[in-house]
C-alpha positions in Angstrom: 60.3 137.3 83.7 63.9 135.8 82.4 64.2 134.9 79.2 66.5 132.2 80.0 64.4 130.3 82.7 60.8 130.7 80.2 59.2 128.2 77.5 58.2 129.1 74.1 56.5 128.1 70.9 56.0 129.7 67.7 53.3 131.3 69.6 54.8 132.3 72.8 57.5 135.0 73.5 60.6 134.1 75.7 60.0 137.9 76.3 56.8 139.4 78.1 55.6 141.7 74.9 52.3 143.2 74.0 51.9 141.2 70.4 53.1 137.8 71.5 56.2 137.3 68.4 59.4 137.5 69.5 61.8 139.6 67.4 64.5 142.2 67.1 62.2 145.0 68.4 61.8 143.1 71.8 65.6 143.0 71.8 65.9 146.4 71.3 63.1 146.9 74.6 64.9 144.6 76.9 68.4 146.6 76.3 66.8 149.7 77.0 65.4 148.3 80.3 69.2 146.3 81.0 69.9 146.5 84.9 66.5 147.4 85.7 64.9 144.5 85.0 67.1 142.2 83.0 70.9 140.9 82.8 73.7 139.9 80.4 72.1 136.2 80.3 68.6 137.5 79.3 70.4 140.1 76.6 72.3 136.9 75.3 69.5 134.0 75.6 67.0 136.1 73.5 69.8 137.7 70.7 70.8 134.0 70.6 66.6 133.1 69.6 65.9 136.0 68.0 69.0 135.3 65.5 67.7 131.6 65.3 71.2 130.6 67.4 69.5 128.8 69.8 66.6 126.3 69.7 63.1 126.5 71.4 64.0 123.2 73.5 67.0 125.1 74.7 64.4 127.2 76.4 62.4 124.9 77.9 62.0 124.2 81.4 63.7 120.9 82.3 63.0 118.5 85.5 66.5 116.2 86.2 64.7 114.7 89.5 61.5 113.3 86.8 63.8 111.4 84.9 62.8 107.9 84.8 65.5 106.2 82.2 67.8 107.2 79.5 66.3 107.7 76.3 66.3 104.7 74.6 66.3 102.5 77.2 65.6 98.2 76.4 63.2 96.5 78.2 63.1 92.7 78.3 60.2 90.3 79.5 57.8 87.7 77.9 55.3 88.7 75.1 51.5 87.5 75.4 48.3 87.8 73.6 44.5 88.7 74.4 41.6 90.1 72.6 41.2 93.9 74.2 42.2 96.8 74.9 40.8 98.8 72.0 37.8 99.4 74.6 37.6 99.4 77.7 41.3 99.4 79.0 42.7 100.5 82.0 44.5 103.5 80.7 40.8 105.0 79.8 41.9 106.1 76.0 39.0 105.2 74.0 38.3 105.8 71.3 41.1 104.3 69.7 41.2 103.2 66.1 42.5 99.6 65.3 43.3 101.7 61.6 46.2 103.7 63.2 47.4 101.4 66.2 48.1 98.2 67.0 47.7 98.1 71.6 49.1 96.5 74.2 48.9 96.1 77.7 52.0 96.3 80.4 52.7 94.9 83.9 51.8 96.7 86.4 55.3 97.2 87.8 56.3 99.5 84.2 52.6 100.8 83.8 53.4 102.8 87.6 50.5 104.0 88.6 49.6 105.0 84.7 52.8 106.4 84.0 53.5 104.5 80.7 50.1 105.1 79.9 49.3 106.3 76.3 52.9 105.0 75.7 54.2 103.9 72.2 56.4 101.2 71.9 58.8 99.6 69.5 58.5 96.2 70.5 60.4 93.3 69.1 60.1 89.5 68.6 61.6 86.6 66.4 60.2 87.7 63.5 60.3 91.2 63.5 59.3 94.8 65.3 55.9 96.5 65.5 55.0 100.0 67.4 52.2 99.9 69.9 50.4 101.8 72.3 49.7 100.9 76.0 46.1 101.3 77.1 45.8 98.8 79.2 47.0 96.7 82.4 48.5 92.8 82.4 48.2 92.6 86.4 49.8 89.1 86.1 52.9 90.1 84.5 56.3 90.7 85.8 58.4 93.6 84.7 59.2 93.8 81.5 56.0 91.8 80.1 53.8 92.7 77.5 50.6 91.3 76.5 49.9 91.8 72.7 46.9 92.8 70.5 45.9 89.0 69.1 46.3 90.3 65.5 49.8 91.6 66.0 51.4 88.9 67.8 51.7 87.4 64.9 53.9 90.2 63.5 56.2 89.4 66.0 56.5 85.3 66.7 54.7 82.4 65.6 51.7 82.4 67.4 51.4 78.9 68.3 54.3 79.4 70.8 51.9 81.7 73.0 54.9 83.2 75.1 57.9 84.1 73.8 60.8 86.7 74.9 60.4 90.1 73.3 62.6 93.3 74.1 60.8 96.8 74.0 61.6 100.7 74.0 59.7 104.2 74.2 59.7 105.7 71.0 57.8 109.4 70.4 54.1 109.2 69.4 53.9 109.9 66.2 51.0 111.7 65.9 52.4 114.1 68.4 54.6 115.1 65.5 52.9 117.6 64.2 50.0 118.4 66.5 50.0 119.7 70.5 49.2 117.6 73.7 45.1 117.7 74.4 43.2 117.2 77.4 40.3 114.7 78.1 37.8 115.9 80.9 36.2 113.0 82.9 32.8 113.3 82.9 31.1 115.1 85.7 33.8 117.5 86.2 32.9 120.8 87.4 34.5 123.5 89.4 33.9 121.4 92.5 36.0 118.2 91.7 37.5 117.7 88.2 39.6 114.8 86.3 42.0 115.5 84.0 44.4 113.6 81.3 46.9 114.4 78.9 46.7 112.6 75.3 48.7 113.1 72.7 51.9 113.3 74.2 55.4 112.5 72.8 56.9 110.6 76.0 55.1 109.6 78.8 54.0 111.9 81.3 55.4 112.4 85.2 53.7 114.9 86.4 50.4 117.0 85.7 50.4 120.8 87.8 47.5 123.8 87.7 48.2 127.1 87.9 46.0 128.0 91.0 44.6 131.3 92.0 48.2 132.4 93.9 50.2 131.9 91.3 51.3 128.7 92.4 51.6 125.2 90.4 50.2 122.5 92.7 50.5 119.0 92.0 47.7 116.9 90.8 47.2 113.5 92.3 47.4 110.5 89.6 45.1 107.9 89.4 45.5 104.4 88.4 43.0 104.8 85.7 44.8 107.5 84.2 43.0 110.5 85.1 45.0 113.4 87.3 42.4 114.8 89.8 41.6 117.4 91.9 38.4 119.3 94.5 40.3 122.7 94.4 40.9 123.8 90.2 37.6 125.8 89.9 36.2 126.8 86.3 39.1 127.4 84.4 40.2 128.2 81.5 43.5 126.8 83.5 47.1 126.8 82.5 49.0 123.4 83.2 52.3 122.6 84.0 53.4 119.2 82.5 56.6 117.0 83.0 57.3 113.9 80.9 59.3 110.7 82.0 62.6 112.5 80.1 62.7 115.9 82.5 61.1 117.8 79.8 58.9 120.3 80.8 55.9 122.6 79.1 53.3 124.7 80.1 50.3 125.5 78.6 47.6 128.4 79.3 44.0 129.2 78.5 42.5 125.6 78.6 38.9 125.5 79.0 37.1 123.1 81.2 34.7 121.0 78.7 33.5 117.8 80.7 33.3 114.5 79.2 35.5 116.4 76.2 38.9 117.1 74.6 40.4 120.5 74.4 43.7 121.3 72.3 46.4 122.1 73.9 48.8 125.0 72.2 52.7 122.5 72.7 54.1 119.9 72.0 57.3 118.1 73.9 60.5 118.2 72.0 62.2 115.1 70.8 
């Protein structure tokens, strides 16, 4: 494998080693093994991580053509309020505690098929900004809308104006700070049909792959509701590829199939 084309973590070489840590003795391996199976870039990508020159991100696999918007990109539309999405919303996140996030739901032109689902937001009104996540679907809206939590309206504009203009951007999740992506398994999946979705991400996702029996990542299809599913994964443990709305791409392996469950994940996106 080539250093400079692989991903890493704390807990996964950029070089193929027997004790999975990265370090001056797999530098020492690969130069011994130069022109047989590795080249000046591979010497100089892994003396670069190995010295702590250059950054895990810089290893990452990246993805140009899944690039939805610049970072930081400003969305404008009209701002609404309704009683739900804590339960029950179209992005199929429960459960969801009103203690750590205040929700909202998006048009259906933005949302895209559940791509901006399980986004956070930094949304802003007249009378100030609040973060949000998106679990659920405002059907009626044009692009841009939003349709706010009751309760944090409020936070935003005076509440007896019922629709007002509001401006909104993807932020990182922050409680993918410090913790890996998981992923929830529908209930009823088996090694004869199986649905899949990825929480806890940074940015929204693009694009959700398995490693199949060939060696070959193959696309899972993306349901509205948020779940990516597929006849042909079998039992797992399986090894996803996944994209985000930025290019970014990670992978990660041994992920066991527990229906109607979470299981960790091992990464995390990079900012």
């Amino acid at each position: 494998m080539s250093a400079a084309s692989a991903y890493c973590s704390d807990t996964t070489a950029v070089y193929d080693n027997a004790d999975g840590i990265t370090d001056c003795f797999d530098l020492v391996k690969m130069r011994s093994q130069y022109n047989k199976q590795y080249n000046n870039s591979d010497l100089n990508t892994l003396s670069g991580f190995v010295l702590n020159r250059i950054p895990y991100d810089f290893l990452r696999s990246f993805d140009k053509s899944a690039i939805l918007e610049p970072m930081n990109t400003i969305h404008n539309g009209d701002g609404t309020f309704y009683g739900g999405g804590y339960e029950g919303g179209c992005a199929m996140l429960d459960p969801i505690s009103k203690k750590d996030y205040w929700i909202v739901a998006m048009n259906l032109a933005d949302y895209n098929n559940a791509q901006l689902a399980g986004a956070y937001l930094e949304v802003t009104g007249e009378l100030g900004t609040i973060k949000m996540l998106v679990t659920d679907l405002l059907p009626e809206g044009k692009k841009g809308d939003l349709d706010l939590y009751t309760d944090a309206f409020p936070l935003i504009a005076p509440v007896e104006k019922g629709r007002v203009p509001v401006s909104w951007k993807i932020i990182p999740l922050d409680s993918a700070e410090n913790a890996p992506v998981s992923f929830k398994f529908k209930e009823g999946s088996s090694p004869f049909w199986c649905g899949v979705q990825v929480r806890n991400h940074r940015y929204p996702v693009t694009k959700l792959e398995y490693l199949d029996n060939n060696g070959k990542f193959i696309e899972l299809q993306r349901r509205n509701y948020n779940f990516f599913e597929s006849r042909f994964m079998g039992a797992g443990p399986f090894t996803f590829r996944i994209t985000d709305i930025y290019g970014h791409v990670i992978i990660d392996e041994n992920i066991p199939l527990v229906p109607d469950n979470i299981s960790q994940g091992h990464i995390q996106f990079p900012l």
